[in-house]
N, C-alpha and C positions, 0 to 999 in steps of 0.2 A: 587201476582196474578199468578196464576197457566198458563203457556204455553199453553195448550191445549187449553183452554178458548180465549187467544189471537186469536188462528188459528180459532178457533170457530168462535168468532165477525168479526174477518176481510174476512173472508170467506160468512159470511152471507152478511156484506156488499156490498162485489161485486156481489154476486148471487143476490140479491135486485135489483145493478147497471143495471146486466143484464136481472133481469126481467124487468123492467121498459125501458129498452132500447131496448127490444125485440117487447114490445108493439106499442111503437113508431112507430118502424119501418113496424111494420107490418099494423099500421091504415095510417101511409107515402105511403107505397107501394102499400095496397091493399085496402083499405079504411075497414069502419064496416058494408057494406053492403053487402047482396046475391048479388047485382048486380054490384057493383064497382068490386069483386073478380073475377066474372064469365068474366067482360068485362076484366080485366087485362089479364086473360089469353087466354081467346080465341078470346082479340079484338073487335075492330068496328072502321067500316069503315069509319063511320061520325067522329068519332073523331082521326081518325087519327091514334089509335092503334094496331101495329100491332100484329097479333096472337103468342103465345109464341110457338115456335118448342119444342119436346120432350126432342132434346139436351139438350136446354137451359135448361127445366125444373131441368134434369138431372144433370149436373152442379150446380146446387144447392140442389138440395134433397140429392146426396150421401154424403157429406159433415156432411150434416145434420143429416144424418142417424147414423156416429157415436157418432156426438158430445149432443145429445138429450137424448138418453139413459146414454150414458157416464157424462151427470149433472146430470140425475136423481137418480144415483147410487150412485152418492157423494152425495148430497144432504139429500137421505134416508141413508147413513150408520151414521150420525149426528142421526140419530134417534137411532142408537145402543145404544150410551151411557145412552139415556133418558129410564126411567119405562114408556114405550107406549104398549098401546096395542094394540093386532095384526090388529084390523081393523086398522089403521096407516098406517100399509104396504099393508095390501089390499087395501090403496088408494094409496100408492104409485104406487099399479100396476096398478090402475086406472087410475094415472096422467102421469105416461109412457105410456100406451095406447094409452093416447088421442093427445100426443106429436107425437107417430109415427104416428097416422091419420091425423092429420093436416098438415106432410109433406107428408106423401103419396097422400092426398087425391088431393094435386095438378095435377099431373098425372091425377088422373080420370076424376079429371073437364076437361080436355083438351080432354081426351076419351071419356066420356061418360055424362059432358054435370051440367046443376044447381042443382041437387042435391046433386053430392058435393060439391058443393059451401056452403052448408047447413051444411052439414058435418064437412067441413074444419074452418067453422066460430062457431059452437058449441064446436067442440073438442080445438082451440083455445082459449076458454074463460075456457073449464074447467081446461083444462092444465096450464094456466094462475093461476086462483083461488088455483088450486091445488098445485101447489109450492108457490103460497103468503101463502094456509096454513101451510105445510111443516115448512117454512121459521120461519112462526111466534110461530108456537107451540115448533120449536127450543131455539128461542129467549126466550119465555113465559117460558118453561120447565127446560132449560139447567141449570141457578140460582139457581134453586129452591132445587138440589138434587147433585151440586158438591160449595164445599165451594172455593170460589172464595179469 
């Protein structure tokens, strides 16, 4: 069994880990509703929540901002070794896109209010989807065209 292949599998495994644990957290945190997200951050009164400050927000999104681009890079250069074509990586620059709108777009909901809440819960699922395809067509592909 060829090395690369190892770093292959164990690498897809934990990116997996973390996708699945990303999701968690984020239906944990902020539920799968416009309206669970929009209350998370800009609060309500009746229930007790308080509104998020900018800081806060900030504190979390710049964090984010490297490490989001920085999995999507690794994750697409697994695509080098596979015969894909180029629409592949025009989704990957679709599933980075929507990775950095989904932490951006918290910010705006706290600015300017539920429609990105809309925003932040679409580009989530695509970002989502789009690295389980990534993932899988790694898996699906890799076997197929290096001898193991």
């Amino acid at each position: 069994m060829r090395i690369i292949y190892l770093i292959i599998v164990f690498s897809l495994i934990g990116y997996g880990f973390q996708l699945l644990t990303g999701i968690w957290l984020f239906v944990e945190k902020y539920g799968l509703s416009v309206e669970s997200i929009t209350e998370y951050i800009l609060g309500n009164e009746e229930k007790f929540i308080k509104p998020k400050s900018l800081l806060g927000l900030l504190e979390v999104i710049v964090p984010h901002m490297f490490v989001i681009p920085l999995f999507i890079f690794v994750v697409s250069h697994f695509l080098y070794y596979l015969p894909v074509s180029r629409n592949i990586f025009l989704f990957s620059l679709i599933v980075f896109i929507s990775g950095i709108l989904e932490t951006v777009s918290t910010v705006f909901i706290l600015k300017y209010g539920l429609i990105f809440s809309y925003i932040k819960l679409i580009s989530l699922i695509v970002f989502e989807i789009g690295i389980f395809f990534i993932l899988f067509r790694i898996i699906y592909t890799f076997p197929k065209f290096h001898r193991i």
